[in-house]
ZAGUFI-755327 format. One line per 10 residues: their letters; for each residue x, y, z of N, C-alpha, C. Coordinates in nm, 3 decimals. Example, Ala and Ser with C-alpha at 12.3 -4.5 7.8 and 13.67 -1.06 7.14 Angstrom:
as = 1.319 -0.569 0.780 1.230 -0.450 0.780 1.320 -0.330 0.780 | 1.285 -0.225 0.708 1.367 -0.106 0.714 1.290 0.003 0.787
// end
This chain:
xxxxxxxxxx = 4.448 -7.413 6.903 4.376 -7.537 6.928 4.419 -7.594 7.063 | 4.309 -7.652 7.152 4.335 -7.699 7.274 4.311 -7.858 7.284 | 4.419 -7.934 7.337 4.430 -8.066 7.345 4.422 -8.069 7.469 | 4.257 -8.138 7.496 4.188 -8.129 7.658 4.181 -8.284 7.706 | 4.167 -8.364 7.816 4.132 -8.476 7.847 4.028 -8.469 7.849 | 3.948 -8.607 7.860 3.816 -8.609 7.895 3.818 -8.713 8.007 | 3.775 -8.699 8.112 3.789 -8.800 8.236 3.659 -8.845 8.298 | 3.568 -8.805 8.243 3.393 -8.780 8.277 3.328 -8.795 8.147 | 3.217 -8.885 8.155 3.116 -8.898 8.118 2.986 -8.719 8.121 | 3.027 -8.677 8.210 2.905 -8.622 8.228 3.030 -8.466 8.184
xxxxxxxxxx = 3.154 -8.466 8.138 3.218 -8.350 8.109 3.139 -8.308 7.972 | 3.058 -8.210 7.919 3.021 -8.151 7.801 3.082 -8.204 7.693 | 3.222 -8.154 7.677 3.310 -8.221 7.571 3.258 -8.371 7.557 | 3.239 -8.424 7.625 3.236 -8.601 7.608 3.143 -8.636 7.494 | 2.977 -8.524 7.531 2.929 -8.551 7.448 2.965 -8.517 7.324 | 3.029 -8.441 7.292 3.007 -8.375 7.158 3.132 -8.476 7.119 | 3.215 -8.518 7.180 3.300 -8.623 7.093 3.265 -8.787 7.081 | 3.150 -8.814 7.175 3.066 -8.913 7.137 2.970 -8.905 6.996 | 2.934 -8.779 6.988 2.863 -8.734 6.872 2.905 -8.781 6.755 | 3.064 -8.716 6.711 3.139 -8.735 6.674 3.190 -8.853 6.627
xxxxxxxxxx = 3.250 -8.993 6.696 3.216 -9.068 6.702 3.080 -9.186 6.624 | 2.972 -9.117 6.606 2.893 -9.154 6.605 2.896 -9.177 6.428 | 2.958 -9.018 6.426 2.871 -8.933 6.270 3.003 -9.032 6.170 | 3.115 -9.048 6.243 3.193 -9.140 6.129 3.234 -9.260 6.173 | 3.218 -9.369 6.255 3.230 -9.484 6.221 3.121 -9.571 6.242 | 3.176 -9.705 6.201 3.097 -9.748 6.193 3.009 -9.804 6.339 | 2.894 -9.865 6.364 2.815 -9.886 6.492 2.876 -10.009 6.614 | 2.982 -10.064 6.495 3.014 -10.177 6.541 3.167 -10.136 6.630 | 3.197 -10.025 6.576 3.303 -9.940 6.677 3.299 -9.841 6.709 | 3.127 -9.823 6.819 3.167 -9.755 6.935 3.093 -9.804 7.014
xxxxxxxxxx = 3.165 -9.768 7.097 3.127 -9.809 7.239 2.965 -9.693 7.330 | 2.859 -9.785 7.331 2.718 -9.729 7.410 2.776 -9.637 7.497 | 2.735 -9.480 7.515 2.773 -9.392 7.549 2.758 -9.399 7.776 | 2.692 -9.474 7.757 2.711 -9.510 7.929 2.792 -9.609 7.979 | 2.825 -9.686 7.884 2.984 -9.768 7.897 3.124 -9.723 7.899 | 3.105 -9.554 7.837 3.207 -9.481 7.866 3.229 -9.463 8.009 | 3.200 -9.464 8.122 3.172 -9.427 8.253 3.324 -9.464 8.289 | 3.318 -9.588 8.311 3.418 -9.686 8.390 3.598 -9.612 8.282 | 3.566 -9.657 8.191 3.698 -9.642 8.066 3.736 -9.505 8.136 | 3.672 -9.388 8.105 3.762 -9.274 8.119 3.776 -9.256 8.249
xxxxxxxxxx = 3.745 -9.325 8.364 3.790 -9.311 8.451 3.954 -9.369 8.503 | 3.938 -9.498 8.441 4.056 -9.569 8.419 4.192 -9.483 8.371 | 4.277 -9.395 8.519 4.400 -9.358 8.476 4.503 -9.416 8.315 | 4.458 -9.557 8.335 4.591 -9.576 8.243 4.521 -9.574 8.074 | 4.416 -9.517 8.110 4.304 -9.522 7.947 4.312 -9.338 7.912 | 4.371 -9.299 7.808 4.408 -9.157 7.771 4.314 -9.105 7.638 | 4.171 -9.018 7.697 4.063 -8.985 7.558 4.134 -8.854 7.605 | 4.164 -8.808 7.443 4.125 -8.649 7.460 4.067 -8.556 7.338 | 4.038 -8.473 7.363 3.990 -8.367 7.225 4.019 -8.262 7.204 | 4.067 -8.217 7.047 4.081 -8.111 7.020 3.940 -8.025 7.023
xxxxxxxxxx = 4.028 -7.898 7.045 3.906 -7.826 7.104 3.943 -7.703 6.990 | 3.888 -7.641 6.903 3.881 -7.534 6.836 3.777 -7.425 6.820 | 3.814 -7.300 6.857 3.709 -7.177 6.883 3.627 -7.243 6.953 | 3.605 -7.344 7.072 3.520 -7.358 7.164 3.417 -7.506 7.126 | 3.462 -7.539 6.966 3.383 -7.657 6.917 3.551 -7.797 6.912 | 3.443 -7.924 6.939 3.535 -8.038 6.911 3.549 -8.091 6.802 | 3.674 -8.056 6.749 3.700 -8.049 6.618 3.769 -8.221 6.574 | 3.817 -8.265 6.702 3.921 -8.390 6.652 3.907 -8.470 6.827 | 3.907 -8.554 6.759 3.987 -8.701 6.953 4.054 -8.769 6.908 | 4.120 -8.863 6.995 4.204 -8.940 6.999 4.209 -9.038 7.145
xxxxxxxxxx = 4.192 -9.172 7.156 4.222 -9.225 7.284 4.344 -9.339 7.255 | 4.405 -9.333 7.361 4.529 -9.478 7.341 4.566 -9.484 7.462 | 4.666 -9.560 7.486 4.701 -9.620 7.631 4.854 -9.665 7.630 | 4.916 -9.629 7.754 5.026 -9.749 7.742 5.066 -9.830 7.861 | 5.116 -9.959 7.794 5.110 -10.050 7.858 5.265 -10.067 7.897 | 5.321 -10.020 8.001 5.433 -10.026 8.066 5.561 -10.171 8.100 | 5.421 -10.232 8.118 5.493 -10.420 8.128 5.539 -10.438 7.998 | 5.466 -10.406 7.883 5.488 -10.442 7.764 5.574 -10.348 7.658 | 5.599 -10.247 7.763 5.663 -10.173 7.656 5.591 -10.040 7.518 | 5.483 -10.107 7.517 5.417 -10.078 7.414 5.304 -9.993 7.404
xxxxxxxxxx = 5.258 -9.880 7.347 5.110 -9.791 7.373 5.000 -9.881 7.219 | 4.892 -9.865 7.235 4.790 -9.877 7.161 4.709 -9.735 7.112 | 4.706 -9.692 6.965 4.577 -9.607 6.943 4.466 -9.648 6.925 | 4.385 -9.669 7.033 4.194 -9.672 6.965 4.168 -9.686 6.898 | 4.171 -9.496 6.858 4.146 -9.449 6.774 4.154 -9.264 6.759 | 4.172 -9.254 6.617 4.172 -9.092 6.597 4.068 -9.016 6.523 | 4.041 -8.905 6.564 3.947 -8.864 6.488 3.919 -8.747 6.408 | 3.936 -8.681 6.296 3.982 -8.621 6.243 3.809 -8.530 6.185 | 3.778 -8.468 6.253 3.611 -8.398 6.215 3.601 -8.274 6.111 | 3.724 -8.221 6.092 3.698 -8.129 5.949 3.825 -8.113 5.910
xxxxxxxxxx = 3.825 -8.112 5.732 3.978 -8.077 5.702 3.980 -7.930 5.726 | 4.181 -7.895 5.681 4.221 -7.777 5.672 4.266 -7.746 5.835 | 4.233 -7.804 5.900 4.237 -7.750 6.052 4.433 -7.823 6.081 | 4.461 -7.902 5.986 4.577 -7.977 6.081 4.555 -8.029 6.195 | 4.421 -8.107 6.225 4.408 -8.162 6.309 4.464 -8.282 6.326 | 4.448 -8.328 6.240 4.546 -8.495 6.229 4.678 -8.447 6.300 | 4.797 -8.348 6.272 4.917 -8.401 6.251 4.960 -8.311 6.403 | 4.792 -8.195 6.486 4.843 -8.179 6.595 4.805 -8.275 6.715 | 4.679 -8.397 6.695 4.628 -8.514 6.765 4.814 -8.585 6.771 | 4.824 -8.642 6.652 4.968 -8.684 6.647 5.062 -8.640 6.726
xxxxxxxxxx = 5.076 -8.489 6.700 5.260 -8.468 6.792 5.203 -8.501 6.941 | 5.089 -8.431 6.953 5.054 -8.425 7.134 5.036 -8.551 7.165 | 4.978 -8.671 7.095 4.986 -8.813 7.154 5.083 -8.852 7.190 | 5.221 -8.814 7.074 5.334 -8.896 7.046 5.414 -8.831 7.157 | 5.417 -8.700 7.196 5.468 -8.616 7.342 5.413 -8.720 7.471 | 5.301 -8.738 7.491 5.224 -8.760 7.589 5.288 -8.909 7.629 | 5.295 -8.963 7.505 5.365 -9.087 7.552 5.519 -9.180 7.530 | 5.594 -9.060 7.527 5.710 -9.035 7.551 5.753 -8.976 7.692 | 5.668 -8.906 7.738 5.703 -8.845 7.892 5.589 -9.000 7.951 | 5.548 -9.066 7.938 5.485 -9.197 8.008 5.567 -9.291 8.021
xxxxxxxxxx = 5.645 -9.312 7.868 5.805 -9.394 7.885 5.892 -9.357 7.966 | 5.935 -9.263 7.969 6.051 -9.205 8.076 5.962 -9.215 8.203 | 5.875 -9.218 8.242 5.843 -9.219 8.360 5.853 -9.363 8.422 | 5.820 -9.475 8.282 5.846 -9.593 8.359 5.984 -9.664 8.376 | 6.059 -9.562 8.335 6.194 -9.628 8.295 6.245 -9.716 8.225 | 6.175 -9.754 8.094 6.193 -9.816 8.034 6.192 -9.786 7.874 | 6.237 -9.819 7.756 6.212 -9.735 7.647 6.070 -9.770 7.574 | 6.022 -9.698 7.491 5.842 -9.762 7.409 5.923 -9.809 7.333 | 5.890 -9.963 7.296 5.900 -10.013 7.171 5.849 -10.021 7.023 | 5.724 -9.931 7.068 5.617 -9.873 6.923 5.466 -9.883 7.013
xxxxxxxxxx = 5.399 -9.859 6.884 5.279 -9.860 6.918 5.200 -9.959 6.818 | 5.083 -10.024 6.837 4.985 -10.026 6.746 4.896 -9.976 6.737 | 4.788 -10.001 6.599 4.667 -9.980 6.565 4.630 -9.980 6.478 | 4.492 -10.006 6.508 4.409 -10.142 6.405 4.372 -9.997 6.243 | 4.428 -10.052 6.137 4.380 -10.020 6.026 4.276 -10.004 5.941 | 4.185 -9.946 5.881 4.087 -10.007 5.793 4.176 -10.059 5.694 | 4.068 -10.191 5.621 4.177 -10.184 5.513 4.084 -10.124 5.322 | 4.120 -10.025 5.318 3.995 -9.928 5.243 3.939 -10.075 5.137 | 3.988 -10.179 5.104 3.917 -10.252 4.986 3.827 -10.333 5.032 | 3.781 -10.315 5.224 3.719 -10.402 5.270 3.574 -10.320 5.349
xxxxxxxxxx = 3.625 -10.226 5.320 3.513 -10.152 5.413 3.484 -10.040 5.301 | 3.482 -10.048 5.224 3.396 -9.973 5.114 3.272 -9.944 5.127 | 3.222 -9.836 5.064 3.050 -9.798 5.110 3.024 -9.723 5.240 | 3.140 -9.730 5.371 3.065 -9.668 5.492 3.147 -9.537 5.434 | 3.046 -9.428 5.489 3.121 -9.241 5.397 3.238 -9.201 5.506 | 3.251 -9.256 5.690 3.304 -9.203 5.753 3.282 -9.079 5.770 | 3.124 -9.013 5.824 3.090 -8.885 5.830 3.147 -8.801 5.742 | 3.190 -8.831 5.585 3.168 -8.745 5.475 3.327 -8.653 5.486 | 3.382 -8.675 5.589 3.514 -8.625 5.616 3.634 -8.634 5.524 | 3.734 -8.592 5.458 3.762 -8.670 5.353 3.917 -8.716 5.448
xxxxxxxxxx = 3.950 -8.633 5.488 4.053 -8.686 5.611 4.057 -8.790 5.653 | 3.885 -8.853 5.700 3.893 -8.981 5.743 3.825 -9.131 5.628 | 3.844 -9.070 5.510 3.855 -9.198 5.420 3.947 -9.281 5.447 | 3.955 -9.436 5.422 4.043 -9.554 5.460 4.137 -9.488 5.366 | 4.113 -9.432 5.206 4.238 -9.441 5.178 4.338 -9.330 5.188 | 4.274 -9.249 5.265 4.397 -9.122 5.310 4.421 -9.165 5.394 | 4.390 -9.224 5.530 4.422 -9.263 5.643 4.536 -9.363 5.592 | 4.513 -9.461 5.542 4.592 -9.561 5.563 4.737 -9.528 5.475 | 4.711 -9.434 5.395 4.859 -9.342 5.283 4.854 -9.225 5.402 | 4.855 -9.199 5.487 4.889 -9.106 5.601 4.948 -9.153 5.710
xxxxxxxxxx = 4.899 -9.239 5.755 4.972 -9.364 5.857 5.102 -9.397 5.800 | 5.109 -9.490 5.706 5.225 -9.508 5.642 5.370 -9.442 5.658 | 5.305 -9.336 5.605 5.394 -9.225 5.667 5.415 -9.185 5.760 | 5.330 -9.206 5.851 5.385 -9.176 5.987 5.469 -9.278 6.017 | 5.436 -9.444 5.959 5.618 -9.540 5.976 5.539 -9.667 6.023 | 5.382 -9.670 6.026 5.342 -9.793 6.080 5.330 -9.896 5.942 | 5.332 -10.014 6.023 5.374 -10.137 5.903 5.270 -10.243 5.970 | 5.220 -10.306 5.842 5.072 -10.448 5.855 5.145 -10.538 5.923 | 5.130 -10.613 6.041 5.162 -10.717 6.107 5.130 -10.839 6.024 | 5.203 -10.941 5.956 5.156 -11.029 5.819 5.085 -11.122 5.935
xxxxxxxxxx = 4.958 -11.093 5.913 4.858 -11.231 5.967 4.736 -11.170 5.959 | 4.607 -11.276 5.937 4.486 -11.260 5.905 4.446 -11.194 6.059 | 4.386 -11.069 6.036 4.332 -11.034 6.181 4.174 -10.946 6.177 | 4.110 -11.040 6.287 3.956 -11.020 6.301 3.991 -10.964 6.425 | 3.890 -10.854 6.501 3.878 -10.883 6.604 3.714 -10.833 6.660 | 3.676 -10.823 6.782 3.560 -10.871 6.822 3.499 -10.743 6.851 | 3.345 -10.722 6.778 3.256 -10.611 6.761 3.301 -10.524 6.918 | 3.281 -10.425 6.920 3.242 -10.327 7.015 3.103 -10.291 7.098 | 3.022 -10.370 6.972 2.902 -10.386 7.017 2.854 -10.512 7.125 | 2.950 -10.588 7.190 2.974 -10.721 7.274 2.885 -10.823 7.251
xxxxxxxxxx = 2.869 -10.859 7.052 2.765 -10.959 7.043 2.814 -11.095 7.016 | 2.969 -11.079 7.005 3.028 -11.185 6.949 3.058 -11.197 6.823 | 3.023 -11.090 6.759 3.072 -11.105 6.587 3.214 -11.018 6.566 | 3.289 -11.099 6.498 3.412 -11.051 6.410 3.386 -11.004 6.316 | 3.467 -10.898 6.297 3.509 -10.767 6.221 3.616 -10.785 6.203 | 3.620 -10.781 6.007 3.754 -10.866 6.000 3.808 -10.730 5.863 | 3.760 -10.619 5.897 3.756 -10.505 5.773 3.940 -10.469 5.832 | 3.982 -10.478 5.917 4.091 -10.411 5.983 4.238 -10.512 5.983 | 4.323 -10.408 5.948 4.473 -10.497 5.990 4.528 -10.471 6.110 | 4.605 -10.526 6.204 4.657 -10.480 6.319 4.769 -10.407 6.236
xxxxxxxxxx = 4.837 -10.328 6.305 4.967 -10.269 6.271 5.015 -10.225 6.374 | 5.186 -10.169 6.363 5.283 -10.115 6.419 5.374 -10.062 6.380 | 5.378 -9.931 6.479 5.468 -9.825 6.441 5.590 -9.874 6.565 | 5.682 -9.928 6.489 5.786 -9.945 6.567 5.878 -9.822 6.584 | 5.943 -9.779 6.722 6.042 -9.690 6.746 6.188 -9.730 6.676 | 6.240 -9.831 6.652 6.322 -9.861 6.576 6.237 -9.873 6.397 | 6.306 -9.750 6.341 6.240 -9.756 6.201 6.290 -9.851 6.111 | 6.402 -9.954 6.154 6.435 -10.064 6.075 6.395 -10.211 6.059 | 6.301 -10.173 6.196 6.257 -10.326 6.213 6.157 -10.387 6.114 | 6.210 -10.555 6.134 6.130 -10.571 6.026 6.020 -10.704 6.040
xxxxxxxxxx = 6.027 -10.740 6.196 5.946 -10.835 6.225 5.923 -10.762 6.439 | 5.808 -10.823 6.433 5.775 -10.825 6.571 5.758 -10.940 6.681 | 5.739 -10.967 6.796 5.752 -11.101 6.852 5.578 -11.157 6.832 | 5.503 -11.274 6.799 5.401 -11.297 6.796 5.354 -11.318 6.933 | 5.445 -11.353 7.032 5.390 -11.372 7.192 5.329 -11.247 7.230 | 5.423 -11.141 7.196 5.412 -10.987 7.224 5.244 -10.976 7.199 | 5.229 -10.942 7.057 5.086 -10.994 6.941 4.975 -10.982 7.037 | 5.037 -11.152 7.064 4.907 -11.261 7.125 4.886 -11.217 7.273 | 4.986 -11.168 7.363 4.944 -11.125 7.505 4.897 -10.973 7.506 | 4.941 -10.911 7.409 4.850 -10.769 7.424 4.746 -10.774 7.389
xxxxxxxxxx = 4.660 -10.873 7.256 4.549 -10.840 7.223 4.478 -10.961 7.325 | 4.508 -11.069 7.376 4.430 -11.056 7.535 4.391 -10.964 7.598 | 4.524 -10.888 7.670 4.506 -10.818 7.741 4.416 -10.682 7.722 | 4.367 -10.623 7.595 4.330 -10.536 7.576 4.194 -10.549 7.498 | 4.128 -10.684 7.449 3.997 -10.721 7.476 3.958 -10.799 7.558 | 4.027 -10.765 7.678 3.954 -10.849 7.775 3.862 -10.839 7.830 | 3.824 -10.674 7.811 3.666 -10.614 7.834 3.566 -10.643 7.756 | 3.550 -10.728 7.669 3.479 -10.765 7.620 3.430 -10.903 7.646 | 3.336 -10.953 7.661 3.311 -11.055 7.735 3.280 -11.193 7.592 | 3.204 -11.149 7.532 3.144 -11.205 7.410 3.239 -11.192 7.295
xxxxxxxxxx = 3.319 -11.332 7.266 3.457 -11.247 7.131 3.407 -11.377 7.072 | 3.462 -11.378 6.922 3.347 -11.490 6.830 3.506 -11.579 6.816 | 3.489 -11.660 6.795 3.576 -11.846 6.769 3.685 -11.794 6.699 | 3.685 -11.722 6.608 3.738 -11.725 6.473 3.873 -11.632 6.594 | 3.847 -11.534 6.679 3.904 -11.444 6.728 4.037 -11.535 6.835 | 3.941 -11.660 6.898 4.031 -11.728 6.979 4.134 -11.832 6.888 | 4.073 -11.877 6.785 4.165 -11.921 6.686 4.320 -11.864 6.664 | 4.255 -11.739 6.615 4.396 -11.656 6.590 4.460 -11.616 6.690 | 4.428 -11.619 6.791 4.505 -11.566 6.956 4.581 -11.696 6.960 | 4.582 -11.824 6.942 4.621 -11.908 6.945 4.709 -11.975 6.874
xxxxxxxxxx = 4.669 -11.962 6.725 4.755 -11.935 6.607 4.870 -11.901 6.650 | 4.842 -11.727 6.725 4.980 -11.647 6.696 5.137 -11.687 6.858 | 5.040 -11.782 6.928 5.130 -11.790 7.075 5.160 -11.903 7.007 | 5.129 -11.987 6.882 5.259 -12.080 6.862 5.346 -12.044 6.768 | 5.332 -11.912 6.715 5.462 -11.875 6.620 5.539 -11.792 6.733 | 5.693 -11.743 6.628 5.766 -11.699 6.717 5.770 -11.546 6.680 | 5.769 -11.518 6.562 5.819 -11.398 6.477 5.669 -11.361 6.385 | 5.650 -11.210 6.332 5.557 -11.174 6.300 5.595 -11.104 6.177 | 5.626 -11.137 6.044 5.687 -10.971 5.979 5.581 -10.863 5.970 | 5.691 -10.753 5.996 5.606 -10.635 5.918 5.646 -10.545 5.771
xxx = 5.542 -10.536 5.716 5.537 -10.531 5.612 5.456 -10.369 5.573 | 5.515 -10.309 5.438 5.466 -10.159 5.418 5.302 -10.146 5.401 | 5.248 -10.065 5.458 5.070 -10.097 5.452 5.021 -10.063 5.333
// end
């Protein structure tokens, strides 16, 4: 299996992992396929796809944010079982951004990413995949060590209409596996910083951005 970038819109692969994309989530998280343009051009924005016998079997995009210490997953995508695609998207992410830490000289303090939470998003099939049901995902995550950030969290369609989507928990996989709270400033200045491309975010979204820059501490808790 080949873990390829995608840096182009117009690279072949793109489409077929836009496809992809398409066939399991929901409409409200993805992004119009000519809005990809700008993103994968963006060095510090990392899509890539597994590539098997010549078909795209799995993606994954995330980023890290160097000031902060911290990387974000997108998202992952897991397009047929049996392949071990999940757990080789995983090591090669978790490589990729470990040689990004050492490069900035500084250590990763974890990562996040946003959860379904399976009792809220019931009914969508997730392209029929069983890999990518909420409730294997979220008993698979787990195990990988990420923990629910305790606070109500919406955040703002993909589709840039202004509606909250409130099916998801934020989470974090902290590099220290003992921790048991996170900073809420931390929280509140990354998820600025990382819908800020979105122009249209609904009330309920600035509420809680606000909420969380007057607490100090965040626990985390087993998902």
């Amino acid at each position: 299996m080949e873990y390829i970038r995608i840096t182009s819109i117009d690279n072949p692969l793109f489409r077929a992992m836009h496809d992809l994309m398409k066939e399991v989530f929901p409409p409200e998280e993805v992004l119009e396929y000519a809005l990809w343009k700008e993103p994968l051009e963006d060095p510090g924005i990392r899509v890539f796809v597994a590539v098997h016998e010549g078909k795209v079997v799995g993606t994954t995009e995330y980023r890290y944010y160097d000031d902060f210490q911290v990387a974000m997953t997108d998202f992952t995508i897991i397009g047929q079982a049996g392949l071990g695609i999940g757990r080789f998207l995983a090591r090669k992410r978790w490589n990729d951004l470990v040689a990004l830490a050492a490069e900035s000289g500084k250590p990763m303090l974890g990562m996040f990413a946003e959860i379904y939470d399976p009792y809220r998003i019931e009914g969508h099939p997730f392209g029929g995949v069983k890999p990518m049901d909420p409730y294997v995902r979220r008993e698979v995550l787990s195990h990988l060590g990420y923990k629910r950030i305790d606070f109500p969290y919406v955040h703002p369609s993909w589709e840039n209409n202004g509606e909250a989507v409130e099916e998801l928990d934020l989470c974090f996989l902290p590099t220290d596996e003992d921790a048991e709270e996170i900073s809420a400033k931390l929280v509140a200045t990354f998820l600025r910083r990382y819908y800020a491309v979105l122009a249209n975010k609904p009330q309920a979204w600035h509420v809680m951005v606000e909420g969380l820059e007057g607490k100090a501490s965040l626990a985390l808790l087993p998902l």
